[in-house]
mmCIF entry with sequence, helices, sheets and N, C-alpha, C, O atoms, coordinates in Angstrom:
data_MODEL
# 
_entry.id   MODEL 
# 
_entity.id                         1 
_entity.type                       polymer 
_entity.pdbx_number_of_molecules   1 
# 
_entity_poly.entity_id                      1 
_entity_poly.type                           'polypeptide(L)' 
_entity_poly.nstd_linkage                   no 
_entity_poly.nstd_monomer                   no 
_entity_poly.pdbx_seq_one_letter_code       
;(UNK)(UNK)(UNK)(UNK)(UNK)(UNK)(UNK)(UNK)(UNK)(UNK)(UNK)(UNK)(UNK)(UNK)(UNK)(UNK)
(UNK)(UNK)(UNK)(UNK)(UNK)(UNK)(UNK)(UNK)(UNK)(UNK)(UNK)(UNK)(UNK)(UNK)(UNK)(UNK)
(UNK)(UNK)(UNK)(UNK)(UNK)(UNK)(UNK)(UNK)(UNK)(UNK)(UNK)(UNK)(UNK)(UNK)(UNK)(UNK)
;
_entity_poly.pdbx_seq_one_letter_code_can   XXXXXXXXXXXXXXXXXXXXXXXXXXXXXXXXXXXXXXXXXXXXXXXX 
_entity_poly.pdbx_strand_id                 A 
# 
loop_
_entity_poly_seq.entity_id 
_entity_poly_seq.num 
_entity_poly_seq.mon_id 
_entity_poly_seq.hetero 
1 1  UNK n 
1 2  UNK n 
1 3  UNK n 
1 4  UNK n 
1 5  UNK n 
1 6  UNK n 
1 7  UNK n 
1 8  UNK n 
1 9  UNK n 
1 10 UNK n 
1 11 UNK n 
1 12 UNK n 
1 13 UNK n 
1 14 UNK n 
1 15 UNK n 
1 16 UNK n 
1 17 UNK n 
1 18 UNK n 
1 19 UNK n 
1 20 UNK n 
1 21 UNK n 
1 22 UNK n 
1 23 UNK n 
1 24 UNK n 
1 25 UNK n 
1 26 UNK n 
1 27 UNK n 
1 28 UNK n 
1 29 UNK n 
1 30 UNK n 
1 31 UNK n 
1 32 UNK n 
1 33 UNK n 
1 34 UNK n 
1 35 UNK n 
1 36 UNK n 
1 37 UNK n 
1 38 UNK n 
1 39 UNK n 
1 40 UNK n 
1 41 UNK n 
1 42 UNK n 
1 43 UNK n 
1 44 UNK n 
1 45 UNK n 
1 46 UNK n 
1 47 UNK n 
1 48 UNK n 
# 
_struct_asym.id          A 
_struct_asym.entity_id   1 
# 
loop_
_struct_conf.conf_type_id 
_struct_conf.id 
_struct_conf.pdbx_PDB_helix_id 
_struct_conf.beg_label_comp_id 
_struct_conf.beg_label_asym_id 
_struct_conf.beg_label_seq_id 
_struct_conf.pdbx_beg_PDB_ins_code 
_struct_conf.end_label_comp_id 
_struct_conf.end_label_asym_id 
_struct_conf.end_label_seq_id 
_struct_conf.pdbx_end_PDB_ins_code 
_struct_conf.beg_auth_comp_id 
_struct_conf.beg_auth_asym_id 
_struct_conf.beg_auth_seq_id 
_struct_conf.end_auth_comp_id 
_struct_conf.end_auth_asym_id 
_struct_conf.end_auth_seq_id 
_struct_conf.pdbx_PDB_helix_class 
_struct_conf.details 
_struct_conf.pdbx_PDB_helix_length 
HELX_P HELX_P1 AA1 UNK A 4  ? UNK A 8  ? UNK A 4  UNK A 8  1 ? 5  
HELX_P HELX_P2 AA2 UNK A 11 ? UNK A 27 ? UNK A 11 UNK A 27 1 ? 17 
HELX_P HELX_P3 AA3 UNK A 39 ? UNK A 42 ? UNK A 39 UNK A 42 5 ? 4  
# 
_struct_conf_type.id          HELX_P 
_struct_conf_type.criteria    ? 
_struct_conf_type.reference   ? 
# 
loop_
_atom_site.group_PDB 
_atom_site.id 
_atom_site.type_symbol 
_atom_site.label_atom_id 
_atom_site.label_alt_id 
_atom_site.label_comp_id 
_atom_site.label_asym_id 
_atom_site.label_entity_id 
_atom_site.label_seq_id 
_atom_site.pdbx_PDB_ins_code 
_atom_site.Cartn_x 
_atom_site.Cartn_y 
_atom_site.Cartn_z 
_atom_site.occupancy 
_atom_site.B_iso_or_equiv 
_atom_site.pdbx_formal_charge 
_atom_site.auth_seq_id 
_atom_site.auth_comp_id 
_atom_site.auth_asym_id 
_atom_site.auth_atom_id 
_atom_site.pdbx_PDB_model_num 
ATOM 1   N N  . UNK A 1 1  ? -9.563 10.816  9.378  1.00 0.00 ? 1  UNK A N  1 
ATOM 2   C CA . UNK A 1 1  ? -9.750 9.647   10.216 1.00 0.00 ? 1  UNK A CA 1 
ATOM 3   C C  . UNK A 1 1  ? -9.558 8.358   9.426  1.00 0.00 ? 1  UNK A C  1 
ATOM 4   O O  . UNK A 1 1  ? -9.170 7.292   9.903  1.00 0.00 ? 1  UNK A O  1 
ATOM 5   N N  . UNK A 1 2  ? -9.922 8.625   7.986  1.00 0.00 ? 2  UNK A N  1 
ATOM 6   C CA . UNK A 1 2  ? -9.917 7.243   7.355  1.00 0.00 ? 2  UNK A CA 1 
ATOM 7   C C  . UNK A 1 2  ? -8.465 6.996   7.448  1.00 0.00 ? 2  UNK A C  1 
ATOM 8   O O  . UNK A 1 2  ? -8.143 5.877   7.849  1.00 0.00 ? 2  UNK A O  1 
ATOM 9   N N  . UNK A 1 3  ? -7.283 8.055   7.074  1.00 0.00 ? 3  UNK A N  1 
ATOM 10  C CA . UNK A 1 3  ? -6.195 7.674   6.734  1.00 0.00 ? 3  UNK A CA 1 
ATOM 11  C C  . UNK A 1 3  ? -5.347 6.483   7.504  1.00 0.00 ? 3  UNK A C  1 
ATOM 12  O O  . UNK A 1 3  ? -4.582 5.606   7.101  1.00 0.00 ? 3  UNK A O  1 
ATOM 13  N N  . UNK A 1 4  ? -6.021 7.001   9.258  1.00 0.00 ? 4  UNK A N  1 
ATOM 14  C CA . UNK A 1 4  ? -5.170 6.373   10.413 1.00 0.00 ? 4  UNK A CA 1 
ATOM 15  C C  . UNK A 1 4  ? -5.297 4.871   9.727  1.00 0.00 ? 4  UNK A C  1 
ATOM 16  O O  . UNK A 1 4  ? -4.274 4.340   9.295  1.00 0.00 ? 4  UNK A O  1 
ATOM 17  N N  . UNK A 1 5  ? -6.668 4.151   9.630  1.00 0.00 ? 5  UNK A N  1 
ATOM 18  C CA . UNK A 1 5  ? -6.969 2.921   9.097  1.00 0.00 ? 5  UNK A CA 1 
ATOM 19  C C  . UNK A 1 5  ? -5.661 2.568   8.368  1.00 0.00 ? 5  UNK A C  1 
ATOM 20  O O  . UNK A 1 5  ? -5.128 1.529   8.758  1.00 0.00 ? 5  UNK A O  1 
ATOM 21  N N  . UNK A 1 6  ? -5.024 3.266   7.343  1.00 0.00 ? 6  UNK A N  1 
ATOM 22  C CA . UNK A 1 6  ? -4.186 2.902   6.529  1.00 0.00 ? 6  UNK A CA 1 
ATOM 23  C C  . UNK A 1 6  ? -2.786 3.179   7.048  1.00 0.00 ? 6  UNK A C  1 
ATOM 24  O O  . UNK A 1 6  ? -1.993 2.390   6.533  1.00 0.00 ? 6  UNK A O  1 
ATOM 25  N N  . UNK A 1 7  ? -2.248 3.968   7.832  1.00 0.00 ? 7  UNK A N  1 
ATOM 26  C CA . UNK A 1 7  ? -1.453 4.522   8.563  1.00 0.00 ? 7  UNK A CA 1 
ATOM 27  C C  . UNK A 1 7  ? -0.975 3.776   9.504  1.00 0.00 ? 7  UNK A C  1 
ATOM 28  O O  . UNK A 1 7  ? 0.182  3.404   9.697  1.00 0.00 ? 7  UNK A O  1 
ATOM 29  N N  . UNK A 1 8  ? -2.450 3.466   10.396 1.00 0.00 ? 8  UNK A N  1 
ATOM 30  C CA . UNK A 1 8  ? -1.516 2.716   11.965 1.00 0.00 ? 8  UNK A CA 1 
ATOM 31  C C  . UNK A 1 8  ? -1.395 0.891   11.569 1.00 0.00 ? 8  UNK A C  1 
ATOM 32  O O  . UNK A 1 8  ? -0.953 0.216   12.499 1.00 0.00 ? 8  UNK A O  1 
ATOM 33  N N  . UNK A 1 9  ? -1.746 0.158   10.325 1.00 0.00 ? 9  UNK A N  1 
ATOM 34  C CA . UNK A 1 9  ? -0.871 -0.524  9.666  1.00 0.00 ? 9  UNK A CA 1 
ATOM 35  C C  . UNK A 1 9  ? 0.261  -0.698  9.091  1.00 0.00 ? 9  UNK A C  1 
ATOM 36  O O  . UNK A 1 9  ? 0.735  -1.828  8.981  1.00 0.00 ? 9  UNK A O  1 
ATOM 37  N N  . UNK A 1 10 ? 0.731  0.128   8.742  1.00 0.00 ? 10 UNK A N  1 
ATOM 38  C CA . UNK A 1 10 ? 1.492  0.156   7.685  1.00 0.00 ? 10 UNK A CA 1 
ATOM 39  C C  . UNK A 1 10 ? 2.590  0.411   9.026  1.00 0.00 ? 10 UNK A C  1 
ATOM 40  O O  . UNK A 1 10 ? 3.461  -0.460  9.024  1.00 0.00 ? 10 UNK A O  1 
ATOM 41  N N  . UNK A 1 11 ? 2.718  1.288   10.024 1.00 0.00 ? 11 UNK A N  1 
ATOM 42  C CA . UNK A 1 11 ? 3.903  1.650   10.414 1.00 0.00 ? 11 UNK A CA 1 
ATOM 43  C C  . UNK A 1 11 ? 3.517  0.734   11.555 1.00 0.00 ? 11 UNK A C  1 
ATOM 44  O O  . UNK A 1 11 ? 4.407  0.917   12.385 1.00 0.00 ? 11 UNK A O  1 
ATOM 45  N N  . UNK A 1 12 ? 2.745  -0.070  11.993 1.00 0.00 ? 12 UNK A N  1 
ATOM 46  C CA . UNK A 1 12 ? 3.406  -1.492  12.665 1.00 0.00 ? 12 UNK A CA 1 
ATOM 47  C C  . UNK A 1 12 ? 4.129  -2.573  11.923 1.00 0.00 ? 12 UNK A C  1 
ATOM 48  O O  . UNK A 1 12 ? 4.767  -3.525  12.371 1.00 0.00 ? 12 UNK A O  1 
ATOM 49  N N  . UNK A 1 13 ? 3.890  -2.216  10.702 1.00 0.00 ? 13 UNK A N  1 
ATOM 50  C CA . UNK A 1 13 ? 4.881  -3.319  9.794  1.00 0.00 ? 13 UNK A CA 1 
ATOM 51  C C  . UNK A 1 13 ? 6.018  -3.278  9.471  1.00 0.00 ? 13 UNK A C  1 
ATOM 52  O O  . UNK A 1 13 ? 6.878  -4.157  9.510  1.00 0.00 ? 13 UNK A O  1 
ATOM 53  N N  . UNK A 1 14 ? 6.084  -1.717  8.968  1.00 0.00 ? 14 UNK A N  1 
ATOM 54  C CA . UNK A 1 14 ? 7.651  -1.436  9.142  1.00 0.00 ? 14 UNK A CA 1 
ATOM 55  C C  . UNK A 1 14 ? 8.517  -1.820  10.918 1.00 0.00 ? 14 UNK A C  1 
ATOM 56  O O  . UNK A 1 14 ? 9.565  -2.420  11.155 1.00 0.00 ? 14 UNK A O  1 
ATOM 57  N N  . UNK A 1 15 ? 7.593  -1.216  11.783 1.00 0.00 ? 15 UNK A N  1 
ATOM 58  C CA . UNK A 1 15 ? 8.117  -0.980  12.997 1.00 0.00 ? 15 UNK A CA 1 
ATOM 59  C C  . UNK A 1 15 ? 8.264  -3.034  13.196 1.00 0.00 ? 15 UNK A C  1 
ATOM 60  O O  . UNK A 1 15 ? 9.346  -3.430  13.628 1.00 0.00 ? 15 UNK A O  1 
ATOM 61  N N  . UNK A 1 16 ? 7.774  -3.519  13.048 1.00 0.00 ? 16 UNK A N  1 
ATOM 62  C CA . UNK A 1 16 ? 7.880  -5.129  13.256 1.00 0.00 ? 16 UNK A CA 1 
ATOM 63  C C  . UNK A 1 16 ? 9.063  -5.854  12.620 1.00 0.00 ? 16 UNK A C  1 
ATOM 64  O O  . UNK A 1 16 ? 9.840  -6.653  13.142 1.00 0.00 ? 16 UNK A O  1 
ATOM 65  N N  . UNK A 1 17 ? 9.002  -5.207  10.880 1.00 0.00 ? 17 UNK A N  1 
ATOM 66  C CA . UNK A 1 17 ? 10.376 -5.578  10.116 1.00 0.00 ? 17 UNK A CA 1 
ATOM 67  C C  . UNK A 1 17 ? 11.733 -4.689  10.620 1.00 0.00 ? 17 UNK A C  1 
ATOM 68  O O  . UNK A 1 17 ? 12.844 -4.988  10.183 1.00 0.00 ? 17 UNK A O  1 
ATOM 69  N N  . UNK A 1 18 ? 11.564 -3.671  11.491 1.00 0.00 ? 18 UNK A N  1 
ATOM 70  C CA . UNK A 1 18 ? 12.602 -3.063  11.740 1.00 0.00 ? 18 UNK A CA 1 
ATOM 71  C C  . UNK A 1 18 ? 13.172 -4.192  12.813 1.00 0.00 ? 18 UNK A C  1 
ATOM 72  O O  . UNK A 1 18 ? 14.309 -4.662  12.825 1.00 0.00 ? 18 UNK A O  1 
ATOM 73  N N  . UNK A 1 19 ? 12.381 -4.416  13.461 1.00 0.00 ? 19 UNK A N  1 
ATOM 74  C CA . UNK A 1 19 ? 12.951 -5.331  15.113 1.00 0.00 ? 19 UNK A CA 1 
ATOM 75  C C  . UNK A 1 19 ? 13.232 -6.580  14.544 1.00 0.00 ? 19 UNK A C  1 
ATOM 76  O O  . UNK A 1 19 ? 13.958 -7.374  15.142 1.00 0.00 ? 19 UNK A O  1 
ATOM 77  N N  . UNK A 1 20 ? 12.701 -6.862  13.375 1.00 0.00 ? 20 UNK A N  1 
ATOM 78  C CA . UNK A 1 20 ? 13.001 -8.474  12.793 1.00 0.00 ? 20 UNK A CA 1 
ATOM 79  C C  . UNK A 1 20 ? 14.247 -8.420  12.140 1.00 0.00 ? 20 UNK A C  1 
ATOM 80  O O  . UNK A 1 20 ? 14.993 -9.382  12.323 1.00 0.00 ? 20 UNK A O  1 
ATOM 81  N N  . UNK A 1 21 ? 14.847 -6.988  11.014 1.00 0.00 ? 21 UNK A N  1 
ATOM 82  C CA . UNK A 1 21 ? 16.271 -7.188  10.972 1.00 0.00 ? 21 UNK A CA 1 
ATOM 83  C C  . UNK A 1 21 ? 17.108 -6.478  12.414 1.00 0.00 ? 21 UNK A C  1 
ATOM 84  O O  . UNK A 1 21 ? 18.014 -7.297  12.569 1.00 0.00 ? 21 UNK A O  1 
ATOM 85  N N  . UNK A 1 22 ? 17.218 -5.810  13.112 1.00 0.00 ? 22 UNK A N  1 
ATOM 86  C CA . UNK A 1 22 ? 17.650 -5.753  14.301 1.00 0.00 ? 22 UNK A CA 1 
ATOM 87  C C  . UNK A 1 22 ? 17.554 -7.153  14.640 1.00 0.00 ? 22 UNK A C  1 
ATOM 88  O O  . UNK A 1 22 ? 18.099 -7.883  13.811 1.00 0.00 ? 22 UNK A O  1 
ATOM 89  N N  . UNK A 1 23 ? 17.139 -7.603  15.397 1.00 0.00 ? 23 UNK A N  1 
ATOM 90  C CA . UNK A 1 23 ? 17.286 -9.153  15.876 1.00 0.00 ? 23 UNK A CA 1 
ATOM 91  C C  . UNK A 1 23 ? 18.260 -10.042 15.300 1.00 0.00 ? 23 UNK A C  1 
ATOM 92  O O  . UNK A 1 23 ? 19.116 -10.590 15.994 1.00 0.00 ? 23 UNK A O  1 
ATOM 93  N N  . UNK A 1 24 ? 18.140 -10.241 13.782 1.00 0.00 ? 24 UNK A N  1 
ATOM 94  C CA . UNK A 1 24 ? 18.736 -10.776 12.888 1.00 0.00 ? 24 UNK A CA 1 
ATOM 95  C C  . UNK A 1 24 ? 20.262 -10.654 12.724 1.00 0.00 ? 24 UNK A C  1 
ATOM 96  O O  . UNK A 1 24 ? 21.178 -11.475 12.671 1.00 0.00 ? 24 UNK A O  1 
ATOM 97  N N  . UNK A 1 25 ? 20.165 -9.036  12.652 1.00 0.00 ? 25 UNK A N  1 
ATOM 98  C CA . UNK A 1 25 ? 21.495 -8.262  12.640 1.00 0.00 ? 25 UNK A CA 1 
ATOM 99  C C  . UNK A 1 25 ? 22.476 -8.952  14.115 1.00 0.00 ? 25 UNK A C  1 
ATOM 100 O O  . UNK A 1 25 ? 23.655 -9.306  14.132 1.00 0.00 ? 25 UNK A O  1 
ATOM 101 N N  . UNK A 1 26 ? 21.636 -8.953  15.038 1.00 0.00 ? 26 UNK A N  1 
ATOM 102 C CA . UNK A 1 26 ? 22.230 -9.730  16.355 1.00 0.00 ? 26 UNK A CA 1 
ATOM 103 C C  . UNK A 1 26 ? 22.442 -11.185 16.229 1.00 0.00 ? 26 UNK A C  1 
ATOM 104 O O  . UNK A 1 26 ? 23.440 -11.733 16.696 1.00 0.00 ? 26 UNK A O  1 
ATOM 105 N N  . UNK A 1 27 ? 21.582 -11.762 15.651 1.00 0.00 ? 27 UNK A N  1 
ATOM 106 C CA . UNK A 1 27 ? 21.978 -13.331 15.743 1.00 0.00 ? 27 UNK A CA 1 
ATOM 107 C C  . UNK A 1 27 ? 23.088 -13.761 14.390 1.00 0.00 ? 27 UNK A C  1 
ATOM 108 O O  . UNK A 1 27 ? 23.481 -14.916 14.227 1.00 0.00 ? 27 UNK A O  1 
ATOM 109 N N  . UNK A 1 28 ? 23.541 -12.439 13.365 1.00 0.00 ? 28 UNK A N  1 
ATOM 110 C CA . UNK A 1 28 ? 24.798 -12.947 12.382 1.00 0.00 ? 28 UNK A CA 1 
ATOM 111 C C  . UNK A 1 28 ? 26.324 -11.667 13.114 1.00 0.00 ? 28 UNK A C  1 
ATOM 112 O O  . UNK A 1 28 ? 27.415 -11.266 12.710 1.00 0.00 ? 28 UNK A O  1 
ATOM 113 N N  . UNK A 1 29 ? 25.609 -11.520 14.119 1.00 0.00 ? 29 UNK A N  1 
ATOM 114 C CA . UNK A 1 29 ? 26.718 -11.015 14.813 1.00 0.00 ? 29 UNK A CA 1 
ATOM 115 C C  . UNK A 1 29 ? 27.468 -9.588  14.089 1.00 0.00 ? 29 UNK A C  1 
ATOM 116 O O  . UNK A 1 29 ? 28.672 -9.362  13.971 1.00 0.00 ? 29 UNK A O  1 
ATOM 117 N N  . UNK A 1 30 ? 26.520 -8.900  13.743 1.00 0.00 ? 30 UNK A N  1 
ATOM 118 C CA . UNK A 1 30 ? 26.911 -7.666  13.260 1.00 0.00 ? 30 UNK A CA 1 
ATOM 119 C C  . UNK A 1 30 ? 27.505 -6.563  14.031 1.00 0.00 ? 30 UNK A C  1 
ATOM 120 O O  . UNK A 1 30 ? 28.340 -5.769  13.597 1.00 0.00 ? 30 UNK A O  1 
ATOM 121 N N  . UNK A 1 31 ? 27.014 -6.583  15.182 1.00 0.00 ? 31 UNK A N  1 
ATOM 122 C CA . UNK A 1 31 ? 27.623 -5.742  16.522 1.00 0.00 ? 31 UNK A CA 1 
ATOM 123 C C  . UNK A 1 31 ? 28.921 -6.305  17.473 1.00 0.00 ? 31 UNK A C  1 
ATOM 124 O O  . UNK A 1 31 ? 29.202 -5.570  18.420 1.00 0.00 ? 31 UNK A O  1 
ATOM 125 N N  . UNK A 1 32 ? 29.590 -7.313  17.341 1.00 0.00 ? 32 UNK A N  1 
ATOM 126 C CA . UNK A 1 32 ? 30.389 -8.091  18.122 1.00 0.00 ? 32 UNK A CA 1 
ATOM 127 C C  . UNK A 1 32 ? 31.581 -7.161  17.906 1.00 0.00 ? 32 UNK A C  1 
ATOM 128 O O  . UNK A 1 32 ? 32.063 -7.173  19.039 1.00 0.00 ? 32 UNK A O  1 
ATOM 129 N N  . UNK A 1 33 ? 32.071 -6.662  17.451 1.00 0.00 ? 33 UNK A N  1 
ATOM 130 C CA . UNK A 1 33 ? 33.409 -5.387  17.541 1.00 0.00 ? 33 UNK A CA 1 
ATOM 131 C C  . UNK A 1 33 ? 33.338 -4.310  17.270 1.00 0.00 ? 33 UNK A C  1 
ATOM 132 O O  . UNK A 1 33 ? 33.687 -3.860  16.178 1.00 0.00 ? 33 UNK A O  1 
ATOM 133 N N  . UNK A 1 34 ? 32.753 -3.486  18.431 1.00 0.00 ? 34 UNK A N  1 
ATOM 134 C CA . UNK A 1 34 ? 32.086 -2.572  18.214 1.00 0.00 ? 34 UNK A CA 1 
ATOM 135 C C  . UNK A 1 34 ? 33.420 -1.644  19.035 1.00 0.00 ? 34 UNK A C  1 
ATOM 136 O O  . UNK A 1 34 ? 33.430 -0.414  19.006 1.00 0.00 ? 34 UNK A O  1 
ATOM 137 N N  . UNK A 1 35 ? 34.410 -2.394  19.685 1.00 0.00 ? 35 UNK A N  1 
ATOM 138 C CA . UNK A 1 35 ? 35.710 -1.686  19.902 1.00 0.00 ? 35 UNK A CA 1 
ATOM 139 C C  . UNK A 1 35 ? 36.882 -1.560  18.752 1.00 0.00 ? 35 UNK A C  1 
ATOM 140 O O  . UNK A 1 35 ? 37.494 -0.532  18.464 1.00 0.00 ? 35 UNK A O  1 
ATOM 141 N N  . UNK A 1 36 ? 37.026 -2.748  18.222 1.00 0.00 ? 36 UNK A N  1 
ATOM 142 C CA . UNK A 1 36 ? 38.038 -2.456  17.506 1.00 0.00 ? 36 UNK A CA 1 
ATOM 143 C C  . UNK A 1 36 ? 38.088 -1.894  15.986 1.00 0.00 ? 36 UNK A C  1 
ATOM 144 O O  . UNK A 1 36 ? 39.076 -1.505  15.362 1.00 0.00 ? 36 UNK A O  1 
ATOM 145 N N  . UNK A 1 37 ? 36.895 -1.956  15.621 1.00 0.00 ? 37 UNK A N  1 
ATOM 146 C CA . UNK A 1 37 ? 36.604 -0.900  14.438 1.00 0.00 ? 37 UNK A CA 1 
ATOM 147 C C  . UNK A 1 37 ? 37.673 0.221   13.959 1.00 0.00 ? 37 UNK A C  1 
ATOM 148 O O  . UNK A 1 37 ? 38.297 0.370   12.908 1.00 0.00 ? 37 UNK A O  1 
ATOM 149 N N  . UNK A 1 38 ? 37.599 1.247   15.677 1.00 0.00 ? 38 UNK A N  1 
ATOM 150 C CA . UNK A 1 38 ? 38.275 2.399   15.394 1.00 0.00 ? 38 UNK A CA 1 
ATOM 151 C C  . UNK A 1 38 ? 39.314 2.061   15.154 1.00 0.00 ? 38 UNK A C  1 
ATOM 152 O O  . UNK A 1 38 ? 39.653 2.674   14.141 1.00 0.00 ? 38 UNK A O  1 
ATOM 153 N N  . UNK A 1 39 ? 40.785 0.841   15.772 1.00 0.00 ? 39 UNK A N  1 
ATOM 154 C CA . UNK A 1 39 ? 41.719 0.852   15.608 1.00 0.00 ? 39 UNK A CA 1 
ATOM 155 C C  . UNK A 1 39 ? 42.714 0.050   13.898 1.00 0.00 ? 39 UNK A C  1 
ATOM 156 O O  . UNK A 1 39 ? 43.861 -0.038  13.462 1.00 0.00 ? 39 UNK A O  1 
ATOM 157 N N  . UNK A 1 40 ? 40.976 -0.435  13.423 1.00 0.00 ? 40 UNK A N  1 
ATOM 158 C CA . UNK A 1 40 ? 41.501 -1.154  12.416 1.00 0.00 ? 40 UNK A CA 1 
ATOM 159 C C  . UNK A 1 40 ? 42.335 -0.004  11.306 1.00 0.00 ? 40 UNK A C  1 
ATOM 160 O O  . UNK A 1 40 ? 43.095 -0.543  10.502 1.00 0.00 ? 40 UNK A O  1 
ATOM 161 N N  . UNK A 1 41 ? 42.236 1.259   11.254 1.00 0.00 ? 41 UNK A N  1 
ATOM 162 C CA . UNK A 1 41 ? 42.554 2.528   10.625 1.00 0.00 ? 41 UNK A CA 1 
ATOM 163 C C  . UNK A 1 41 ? 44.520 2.667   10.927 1.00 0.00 ? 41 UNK A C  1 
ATOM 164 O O  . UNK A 1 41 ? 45.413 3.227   10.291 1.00 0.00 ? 41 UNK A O  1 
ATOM 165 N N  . UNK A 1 42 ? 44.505 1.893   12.124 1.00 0.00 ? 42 UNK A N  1 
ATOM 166 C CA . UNK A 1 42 ? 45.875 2.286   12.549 1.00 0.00 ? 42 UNK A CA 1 
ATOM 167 C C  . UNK A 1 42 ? 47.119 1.191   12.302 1.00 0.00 ? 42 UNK A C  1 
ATOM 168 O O  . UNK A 1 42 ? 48.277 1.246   12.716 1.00 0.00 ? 42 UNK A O  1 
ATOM 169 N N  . UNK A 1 43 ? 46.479 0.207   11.503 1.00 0.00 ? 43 UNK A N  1 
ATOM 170 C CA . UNK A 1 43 ? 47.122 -1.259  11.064 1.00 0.00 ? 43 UNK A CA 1 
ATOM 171 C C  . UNK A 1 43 ? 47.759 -0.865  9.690  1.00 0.00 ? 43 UNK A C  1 
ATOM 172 O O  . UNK A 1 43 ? 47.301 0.012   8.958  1.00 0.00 ? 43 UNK A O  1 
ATOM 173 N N  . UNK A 1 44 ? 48.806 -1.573  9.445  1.00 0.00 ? 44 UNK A N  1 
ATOM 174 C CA . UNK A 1 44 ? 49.975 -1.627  8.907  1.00 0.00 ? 44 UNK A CA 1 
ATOM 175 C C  . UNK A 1 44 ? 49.554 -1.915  7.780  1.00 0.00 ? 44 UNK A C  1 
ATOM 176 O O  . UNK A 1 44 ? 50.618 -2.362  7.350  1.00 0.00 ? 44 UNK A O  1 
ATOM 177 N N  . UNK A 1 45 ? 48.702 -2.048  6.755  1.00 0.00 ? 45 UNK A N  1 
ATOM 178 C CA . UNK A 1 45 ? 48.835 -3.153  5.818  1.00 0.00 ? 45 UNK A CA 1 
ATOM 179 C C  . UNK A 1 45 ? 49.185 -2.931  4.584  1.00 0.00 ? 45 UNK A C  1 
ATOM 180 O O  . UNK A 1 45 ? 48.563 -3.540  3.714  1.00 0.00 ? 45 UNK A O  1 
ATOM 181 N N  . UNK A 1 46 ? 50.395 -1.894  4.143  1.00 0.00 ? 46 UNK A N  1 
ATOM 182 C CA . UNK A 1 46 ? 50.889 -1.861  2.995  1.00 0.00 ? 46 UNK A CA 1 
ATOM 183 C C  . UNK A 1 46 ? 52.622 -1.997  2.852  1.00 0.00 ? 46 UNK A C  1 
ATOM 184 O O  . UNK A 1 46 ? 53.571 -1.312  2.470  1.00 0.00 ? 46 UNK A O  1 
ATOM 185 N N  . UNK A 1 47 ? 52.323 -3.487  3.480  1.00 0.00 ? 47 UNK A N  1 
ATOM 186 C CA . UNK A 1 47 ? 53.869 -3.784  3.760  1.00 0.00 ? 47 UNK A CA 1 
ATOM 187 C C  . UNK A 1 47 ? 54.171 -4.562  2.238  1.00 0.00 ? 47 UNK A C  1 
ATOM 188 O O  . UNK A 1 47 ? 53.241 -5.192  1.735  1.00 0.00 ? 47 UNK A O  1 
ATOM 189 N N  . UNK A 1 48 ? 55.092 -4.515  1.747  1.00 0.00 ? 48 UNK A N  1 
ATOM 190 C CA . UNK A 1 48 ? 55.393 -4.690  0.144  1.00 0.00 ? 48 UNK A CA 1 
ATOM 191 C C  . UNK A 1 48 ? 56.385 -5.601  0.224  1.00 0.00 ? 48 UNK A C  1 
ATOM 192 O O  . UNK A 1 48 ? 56.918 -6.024  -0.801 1.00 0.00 ? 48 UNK A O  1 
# 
């Protein structure tokens, strides 16, 4: 029982810093091409 004391802290903090870089990750626009990713593989770029 004591542990929870130490337990159900600790993983609201992580769980709080998780949503704080998620959020973050959204406001520097980390998800915005989440289509063209796959096709960047199919681009030309060893033209000499």
């Amino acid at each position: 029982m004591t542990s929870l004391y130490i337990l159900v802290p600790i993983s609201l903090i992580m769980g709080g810093l998780a949503l704080y870089f998620f959020f973050w990750a959204i406001k520097k626009k980390q998800f915005d091409d989440s289509e063209g990713i796959k096709y960047r593989i199919l681009d030309d770029d060893d033209e000499k």
